[in-house]
C-alpha positions as semicolon CSV with decimal commas, in nm:
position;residue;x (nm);y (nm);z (nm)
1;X;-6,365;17,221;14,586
2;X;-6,223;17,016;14,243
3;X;-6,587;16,975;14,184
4;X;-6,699;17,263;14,162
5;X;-6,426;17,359;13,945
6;X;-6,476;17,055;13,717
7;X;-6,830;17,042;13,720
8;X;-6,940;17,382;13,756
9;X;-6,727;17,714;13,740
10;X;-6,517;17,528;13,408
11;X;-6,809;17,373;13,239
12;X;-7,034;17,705;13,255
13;X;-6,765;17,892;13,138
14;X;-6,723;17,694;12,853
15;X;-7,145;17,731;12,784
16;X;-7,098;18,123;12,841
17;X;-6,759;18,126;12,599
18;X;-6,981;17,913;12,339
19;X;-7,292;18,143;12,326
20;X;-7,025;18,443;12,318
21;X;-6,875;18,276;11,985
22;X;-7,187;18,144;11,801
23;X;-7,296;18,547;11,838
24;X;-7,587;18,434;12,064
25;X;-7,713;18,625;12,405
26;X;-7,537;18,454;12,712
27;X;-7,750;18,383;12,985
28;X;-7,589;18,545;13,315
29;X;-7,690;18,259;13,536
30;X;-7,440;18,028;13,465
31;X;-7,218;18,332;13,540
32;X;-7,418;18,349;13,883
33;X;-7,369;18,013;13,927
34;X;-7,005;17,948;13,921
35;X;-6,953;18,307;14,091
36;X;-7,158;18,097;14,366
37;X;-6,975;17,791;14,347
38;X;-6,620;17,963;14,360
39;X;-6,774;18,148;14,662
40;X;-6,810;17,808;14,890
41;X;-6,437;17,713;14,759
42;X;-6,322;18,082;14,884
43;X;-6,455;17,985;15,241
44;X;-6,345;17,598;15,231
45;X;-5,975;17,788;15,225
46;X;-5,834;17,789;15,542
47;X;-6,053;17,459;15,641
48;X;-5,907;17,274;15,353
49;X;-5,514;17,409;15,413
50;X;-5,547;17,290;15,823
51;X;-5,677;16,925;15,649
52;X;-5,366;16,987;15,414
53;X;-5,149;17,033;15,731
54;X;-5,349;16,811;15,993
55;X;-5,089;16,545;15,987
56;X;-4,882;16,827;16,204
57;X;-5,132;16,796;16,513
58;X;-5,163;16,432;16,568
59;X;-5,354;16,581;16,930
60;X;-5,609;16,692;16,707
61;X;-5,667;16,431;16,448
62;X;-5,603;16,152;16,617
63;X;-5,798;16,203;16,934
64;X;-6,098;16,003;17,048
65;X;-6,357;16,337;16,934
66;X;-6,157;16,382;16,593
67;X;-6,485;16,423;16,404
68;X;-6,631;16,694;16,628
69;X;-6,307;16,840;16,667
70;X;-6,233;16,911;16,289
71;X;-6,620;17,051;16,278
72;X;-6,562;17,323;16,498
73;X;-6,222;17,359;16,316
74;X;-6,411;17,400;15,985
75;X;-6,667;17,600;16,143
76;X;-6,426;17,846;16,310
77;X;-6,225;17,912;16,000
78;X;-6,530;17,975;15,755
79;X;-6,593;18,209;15,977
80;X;-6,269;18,428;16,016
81;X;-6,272;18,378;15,626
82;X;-6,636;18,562;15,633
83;X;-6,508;18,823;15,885
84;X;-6,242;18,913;15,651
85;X;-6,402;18,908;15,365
86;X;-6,674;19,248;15,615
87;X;-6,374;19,418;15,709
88;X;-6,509;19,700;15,483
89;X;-6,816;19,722;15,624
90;X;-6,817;19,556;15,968
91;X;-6,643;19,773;16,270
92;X;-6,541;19,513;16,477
93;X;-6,411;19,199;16,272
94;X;-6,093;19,189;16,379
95;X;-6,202;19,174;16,739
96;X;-6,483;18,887;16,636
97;X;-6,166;18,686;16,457
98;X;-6,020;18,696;16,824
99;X;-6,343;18,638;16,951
100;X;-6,398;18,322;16,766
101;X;-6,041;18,190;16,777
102;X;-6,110;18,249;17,172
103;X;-6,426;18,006;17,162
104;X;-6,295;17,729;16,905
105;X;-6,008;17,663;17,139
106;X;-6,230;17,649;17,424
107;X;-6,479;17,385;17,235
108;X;-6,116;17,189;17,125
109;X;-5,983;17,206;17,465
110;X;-6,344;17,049;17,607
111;X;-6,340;16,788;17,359
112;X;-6,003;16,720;17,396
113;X;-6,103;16,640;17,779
114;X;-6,353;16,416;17,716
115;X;-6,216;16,035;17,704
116;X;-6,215;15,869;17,461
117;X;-6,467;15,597;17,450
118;X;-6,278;15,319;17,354
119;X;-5,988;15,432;17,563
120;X;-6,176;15,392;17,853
121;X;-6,233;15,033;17,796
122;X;-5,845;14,964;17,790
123;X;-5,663;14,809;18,056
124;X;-5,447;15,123;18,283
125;X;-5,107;15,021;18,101
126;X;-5,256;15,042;17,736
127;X;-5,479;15,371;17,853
128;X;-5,170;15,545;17,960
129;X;-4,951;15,391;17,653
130;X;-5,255;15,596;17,431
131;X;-5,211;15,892;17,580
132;X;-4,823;15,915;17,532
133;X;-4,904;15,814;17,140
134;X;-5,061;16,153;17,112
135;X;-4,779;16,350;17,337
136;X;-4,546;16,197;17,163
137;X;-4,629;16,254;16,823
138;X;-4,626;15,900;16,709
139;X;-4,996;15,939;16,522
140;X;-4,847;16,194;16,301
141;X;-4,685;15,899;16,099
142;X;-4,908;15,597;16,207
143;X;-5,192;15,748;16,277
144;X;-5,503;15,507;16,033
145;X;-5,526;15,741;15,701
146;X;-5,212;15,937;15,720
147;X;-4,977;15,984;15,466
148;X;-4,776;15,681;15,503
149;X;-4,492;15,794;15,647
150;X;-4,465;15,516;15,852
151;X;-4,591;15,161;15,880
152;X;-4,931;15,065;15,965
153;X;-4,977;14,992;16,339
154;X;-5,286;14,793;16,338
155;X;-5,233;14,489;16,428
156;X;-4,907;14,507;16,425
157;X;-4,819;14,264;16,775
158;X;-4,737;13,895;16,678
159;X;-4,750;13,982;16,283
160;X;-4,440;13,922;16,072
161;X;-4,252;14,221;15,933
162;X;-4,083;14,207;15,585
163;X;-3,732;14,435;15,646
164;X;-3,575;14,673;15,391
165;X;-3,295;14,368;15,360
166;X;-3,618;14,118;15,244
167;X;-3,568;13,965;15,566
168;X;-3,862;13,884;15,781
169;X;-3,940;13,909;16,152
170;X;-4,235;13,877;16,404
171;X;-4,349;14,176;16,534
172;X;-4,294;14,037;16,948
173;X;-4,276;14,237;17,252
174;X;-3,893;14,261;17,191
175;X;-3,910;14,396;16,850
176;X;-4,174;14,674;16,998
177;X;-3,952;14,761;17,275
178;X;-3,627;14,789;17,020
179;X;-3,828;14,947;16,762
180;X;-3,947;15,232;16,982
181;X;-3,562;15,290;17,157
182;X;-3,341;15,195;16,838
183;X;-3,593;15,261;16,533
184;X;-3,289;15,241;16,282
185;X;-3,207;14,860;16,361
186;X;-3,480;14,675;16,170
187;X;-3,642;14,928;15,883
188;X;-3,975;14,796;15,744
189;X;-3,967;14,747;15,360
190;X;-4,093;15,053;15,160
191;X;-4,045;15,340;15,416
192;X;-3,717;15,574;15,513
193;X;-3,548;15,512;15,792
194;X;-3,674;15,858;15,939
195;X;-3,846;15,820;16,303
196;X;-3,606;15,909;16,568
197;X;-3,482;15,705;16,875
198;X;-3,762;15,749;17,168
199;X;-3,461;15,664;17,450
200;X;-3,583;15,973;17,639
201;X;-3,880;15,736;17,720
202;X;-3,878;15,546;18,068
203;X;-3,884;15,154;18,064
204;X;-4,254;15,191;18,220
205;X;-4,368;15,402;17,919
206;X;-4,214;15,205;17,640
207;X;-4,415;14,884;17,853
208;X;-4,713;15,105;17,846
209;X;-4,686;15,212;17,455
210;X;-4,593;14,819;17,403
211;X;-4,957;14,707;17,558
212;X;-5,120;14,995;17,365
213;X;-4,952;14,865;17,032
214;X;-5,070;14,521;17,156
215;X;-5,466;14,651;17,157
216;X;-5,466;14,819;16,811
């Protein structure tokens, strides 16, 4: 979308604004072109304000068919966009924007059910531990590529840890398990001490989260 402002609707505007002053005839296709060009941005809209927002469903972008997922997410929304934009002339769009909201979630909720591959090569405890990384919203700040809201998680077991106090620390099954129930105890340099305590979880899921956090 920057590009073709930069590169396109901008710079022929400029050309058309420069034959305008030199007194010369303007040639209407670079008019046609950036009314083309601001015509894709118009339907890269709502795709591009869910991408804005994706952080918020760490179910979606995090899951093991993220890629197809956010297709049919871009697809879906380009289209309401278009069915908006034939309100004046189409009978039915509002019924075919409920129509196609209908089907996306379908397609999401099938690729949602399909395992993930690598997940299915992890050992039960670390499989399970995956799963409650999703429910639990823990991708929405660790997730690889996020804003970095919070630290990095990839191989993170058995690596040292430089704390907000310059202190260091290896990053053991105990200071998992403690980070998870009491994240305030030991903040990570260069982030806010802003996840909240998971002591709702059970022994046997922090264990289970531990092991995934041990395969990343």
């Amino acid at each position: 979308m920057s590009s073709n402002v930069f590169f396109h609707i901008i710079r022929n505007q400029k050309k058309f604004m420069a034959s305008l002053l030199a007194g010369e005839p303007h040639d209407m296709k670079y008019g046609k072109q950036a009314k083309m060009r601001s015509m894709h941005n118009h339907y890269m809209t709502f795709p591009v304000l869910f991408m804005m927002l994706s952080a918020h469903f760490p179910q979606l972008t995090s899951a093991g068919q993220n890629v197809p997922i956010l297709t049919v997410i871009i697809i879906a929304l380009a289209t309401v966009k278009h069915l908006m934009n034939s309100r004046y002339h189409f009978r039915h769009w509002l019924a075919s924007i409920f129509g196609t909201f209908i089907l996306a979630c379908l397609l999401i909720g099938v690729l949602l059910a399909a395992p993930a591959e690598r997940n299915s090569s992890l050992p039960p405890a670390a499989a399970e531990g995956a799963k409650l990384f999703l429910s639990q919203g823990c991708a929405a700040c660790h997730q690889a590529g996020a804003s970095q809201l919070g630290p990095n998680l990839q191989g993170i077991a058995g690596s040292t840890q430089i704390l907000a106090d310059d202190s260091k620390v290896v990053a053991n099954d105990a200071y998992l398990h403690e980070s998870i129930r009491q994240p305030q105890l030991k903040i990570v340099k260069g982030f806010a001490p802003a996840m909240p305590p998971f002591t709702h979880l059970t022994d046997t899921q922090v264990d289970q989260l531990v092991a995934y956090l041990k395969t990343l």
